[in-house]
Each structure stands twice: as C-alpha cells, then as structure tokens.
C-alpha positions in Angstrom: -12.3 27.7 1.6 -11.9 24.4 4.0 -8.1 23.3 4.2 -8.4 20.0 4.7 -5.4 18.5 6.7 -3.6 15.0 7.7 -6.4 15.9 11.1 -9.1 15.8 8.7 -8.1 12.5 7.0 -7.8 10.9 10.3 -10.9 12.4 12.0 -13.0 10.9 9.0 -11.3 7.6 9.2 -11.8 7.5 12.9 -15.8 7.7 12.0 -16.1 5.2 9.6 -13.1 2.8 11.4 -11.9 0.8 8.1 -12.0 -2.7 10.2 -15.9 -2.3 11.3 -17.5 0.1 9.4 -20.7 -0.7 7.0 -20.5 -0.6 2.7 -22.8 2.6 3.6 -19.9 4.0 6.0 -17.8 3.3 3.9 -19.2 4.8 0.5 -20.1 8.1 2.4 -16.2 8.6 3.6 -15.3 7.6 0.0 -17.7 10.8 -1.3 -16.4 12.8 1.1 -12.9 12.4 0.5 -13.4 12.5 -3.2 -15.2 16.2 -3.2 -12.0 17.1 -0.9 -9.8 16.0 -4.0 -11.9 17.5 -6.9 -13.7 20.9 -6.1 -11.0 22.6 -5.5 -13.0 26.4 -5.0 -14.3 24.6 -1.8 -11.6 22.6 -0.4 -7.5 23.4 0.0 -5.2 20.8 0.8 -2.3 20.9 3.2 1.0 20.9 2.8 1.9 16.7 2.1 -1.7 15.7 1.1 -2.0 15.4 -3.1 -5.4 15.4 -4.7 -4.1 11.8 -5.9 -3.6 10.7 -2.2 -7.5 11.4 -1.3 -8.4 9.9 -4.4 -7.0 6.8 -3.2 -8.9 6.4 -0.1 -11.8 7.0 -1.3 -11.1 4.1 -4.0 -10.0 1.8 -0.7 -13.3 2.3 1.1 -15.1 1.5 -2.2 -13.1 -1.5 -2.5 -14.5 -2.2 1.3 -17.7 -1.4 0.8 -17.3 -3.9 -2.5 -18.0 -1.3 -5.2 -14.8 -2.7 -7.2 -15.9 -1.3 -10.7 -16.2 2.3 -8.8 -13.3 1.7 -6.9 -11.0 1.5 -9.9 -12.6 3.9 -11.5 -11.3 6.1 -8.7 -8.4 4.4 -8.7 -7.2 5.2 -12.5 -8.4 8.6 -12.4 -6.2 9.3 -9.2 -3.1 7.5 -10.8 -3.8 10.1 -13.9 -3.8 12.7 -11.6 -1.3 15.8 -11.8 -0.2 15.6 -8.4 0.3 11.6 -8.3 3.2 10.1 -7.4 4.8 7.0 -9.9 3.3 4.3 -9.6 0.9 5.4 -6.1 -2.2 4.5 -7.3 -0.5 0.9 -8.2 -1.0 -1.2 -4.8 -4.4 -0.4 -4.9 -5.1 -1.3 -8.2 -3.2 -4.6 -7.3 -5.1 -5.0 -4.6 -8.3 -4.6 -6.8 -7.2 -7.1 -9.7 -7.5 -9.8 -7.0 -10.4 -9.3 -6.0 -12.0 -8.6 -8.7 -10.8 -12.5 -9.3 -8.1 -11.3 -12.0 -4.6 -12.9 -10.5 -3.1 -12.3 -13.5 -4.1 -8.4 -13.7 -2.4 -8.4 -10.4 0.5 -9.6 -11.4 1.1 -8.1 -14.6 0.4 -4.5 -13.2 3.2 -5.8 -9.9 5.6 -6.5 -13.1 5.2 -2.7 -14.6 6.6 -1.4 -10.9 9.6 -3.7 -10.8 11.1 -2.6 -14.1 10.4 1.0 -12.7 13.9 2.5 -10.9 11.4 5.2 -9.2 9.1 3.6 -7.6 9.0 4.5 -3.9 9.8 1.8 -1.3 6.4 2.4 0.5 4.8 1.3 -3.2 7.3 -1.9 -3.3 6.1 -2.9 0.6 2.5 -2.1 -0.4 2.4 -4.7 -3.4 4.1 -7.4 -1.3 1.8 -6.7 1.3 -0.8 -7.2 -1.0 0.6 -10.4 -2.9 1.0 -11.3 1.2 -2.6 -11.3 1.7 -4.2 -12.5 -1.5 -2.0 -15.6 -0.2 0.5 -15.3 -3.4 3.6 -16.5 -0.5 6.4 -16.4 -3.5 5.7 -12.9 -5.0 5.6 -12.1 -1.5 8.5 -13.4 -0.8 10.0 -12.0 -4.0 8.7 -8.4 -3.6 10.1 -8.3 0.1 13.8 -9.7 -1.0 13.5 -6.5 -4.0 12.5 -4.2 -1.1 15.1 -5.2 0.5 18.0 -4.8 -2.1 16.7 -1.1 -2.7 16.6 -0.3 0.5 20.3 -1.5 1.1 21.5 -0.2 -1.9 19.9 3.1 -0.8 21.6 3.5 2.7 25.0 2.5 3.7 23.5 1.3 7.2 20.6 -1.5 7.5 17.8 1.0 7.5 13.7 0.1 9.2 12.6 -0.1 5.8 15.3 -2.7 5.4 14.4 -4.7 8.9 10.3 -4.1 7.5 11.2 -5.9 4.2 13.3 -8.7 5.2 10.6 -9.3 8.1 8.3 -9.8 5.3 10.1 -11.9 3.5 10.7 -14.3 6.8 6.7 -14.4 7.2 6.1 -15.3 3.5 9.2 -18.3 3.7 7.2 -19.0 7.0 4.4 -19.9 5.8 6.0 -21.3 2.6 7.3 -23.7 4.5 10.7 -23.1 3.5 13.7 -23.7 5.4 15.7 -20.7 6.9 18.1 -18.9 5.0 21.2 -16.3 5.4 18.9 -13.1 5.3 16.3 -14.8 7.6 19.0 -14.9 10.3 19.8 -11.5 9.4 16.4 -10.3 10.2 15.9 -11.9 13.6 19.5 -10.5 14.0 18.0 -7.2 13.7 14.7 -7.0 15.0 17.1 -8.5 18.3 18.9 -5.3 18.2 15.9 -3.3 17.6 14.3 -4.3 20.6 11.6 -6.2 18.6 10.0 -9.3 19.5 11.7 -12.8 17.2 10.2 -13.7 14.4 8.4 -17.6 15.1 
C-alpha cells in the first residue's frame, strides 16, 4: 500500500504547475489524485490529508482544465464524503457556479455558509476570495468584514487571519471605489506592525 503524503500532493502539483499547465495536465493530476482518494486497498493517506481534501483538487484541476460538469461532480461527491469538513467542498463549488455563468448559484450556496456558526475561517477567506475574483467587490467586501468579526471574536488579540481578512476587505473597498473607513486604517495600522508592505 502507497501512503500518499502532503510530499506527494506537492510533488504532483509541482508537475502539472496549476498557473501553466495544459486541460490534459491538468485532467491527468485530477485522475491521479482521485484514485488516491477512492481505492483505498492501494493508497493510505497521511496523517492531515482526508479523502474529501484530494477530492477537491482533483475537482480544481477539472475546473482548469474546463471540465465544469465533471468538476462538480467531484466536487459534491467530496462534500458528501465521510471525512469532509463543513462546508470544505463549498468555495469550490462557489467558485464553479460562476463560471459555469450561474451568479446566483454562487451566491445562494455563499448564503448556506454564513448562517453556519462552524464554518472554518479558511472556508469564509476562500469564498471572499472567490466573490474577489469573479469581480463581485461588495460580497467581497462583505465576506472579508464577516471574516473578520469571527476571527476577532475568536482571539482576544488581532490575530493574521484577522490582518488577512481586513486586508481583503481594504482591496475590495479599493477597487470599489469607496472612501476609507475606521477598519481600513486599522489594517494599514497592522500590516505597519507586521512588517508588511501598505496597502495603496
């Protein structure tokens, strides 16, 4: 039996490099990654990789290669998947909805997250990130400032999921065209102390 490990992922992704690789690169790391997650005789999966998790990227390099129907195929049947997280397979099925063309798919499956308490903050980033590119500036905006609030309310200190989401926020406003605001300050304020580069 192969283990496959966070080495594996990364050696595969290295191959098939997600910015330049071909639909045919892409659709032969998605079949890899997929037997990984389902014939489980042949393949073991470290400790911190799910079945769900491989699922997943093999669903994103479909959605790259532009197999969208067999992409959320891949998609839904890692989000039903025993070892899933809530709500993990949701940024990329976001992230499908739009372009497939469906805005309102997007949105409505975004809205099913926000009522949900246990949603990760990596999901929450992921889906504004998403609305982000898909050019959606005020769900962008709006996702970022809920990051934010949950990552405040979960740490008594400002936290770099904190900085992350209120840098997001300030991009989307950006190039909103809106006006600065209190918790704009606050993140230049903080990427300052950070050592990061300001926000412009």
């Amino acid at each position: 039996m192969t283990l496959i490990t966070w080495e594996s992922i990364e050696g595969l992704e290295r191959r098939a490099p997600r910015a330049v690789a071909t639909p045919d690169q892409h659709r032969a790391v998605a079949e890899t990654v997929t037997a990984w997650a389902t014939d489980e005789a042949a393949f073991d999966v470290d400790d911190g990789i799910t079945r769900a998790h491989l699922l997943l990227v093999g669903a994103e390099h479909l959605e790259m290669a532009g197999d969208l129907d067999d992409a959320r195929r891949l998609a839904e049947t890692a989000a039903a998947h025993p070892s899933a997280e809530p709500f993990g397979a949701r940024p990329t099925l976001i992230s499908l909805a739009f372009a497939s063309g469906d805005a309102d798919r997007a949105v409505a499956l975004a809205d099913e997250v926000r009522a949900a308490p246990d949603a990760g903050l990596h999901i929450v980033l992921m889906i504004a990130e998403t609305f982000e590119l898909n050019g959606d500036l005020a769900r962008a905006e709006r996702w970022n400032t809920i990051g934010a609030r949950r990552a405040s309310t979960a740490s008594l200190a400002p936290t770099e999921q904190y900085l992350t989401f209120l840098s997001g926020r300030f991009r989307a406003r950006r190039d909103a065209g809106k006006p600065l605001d209190g918790l704009d300050d606050e993140a230049q304020e903080l990427r300052a102390e950070a050592g990061l580069d300001p926000l412009v």
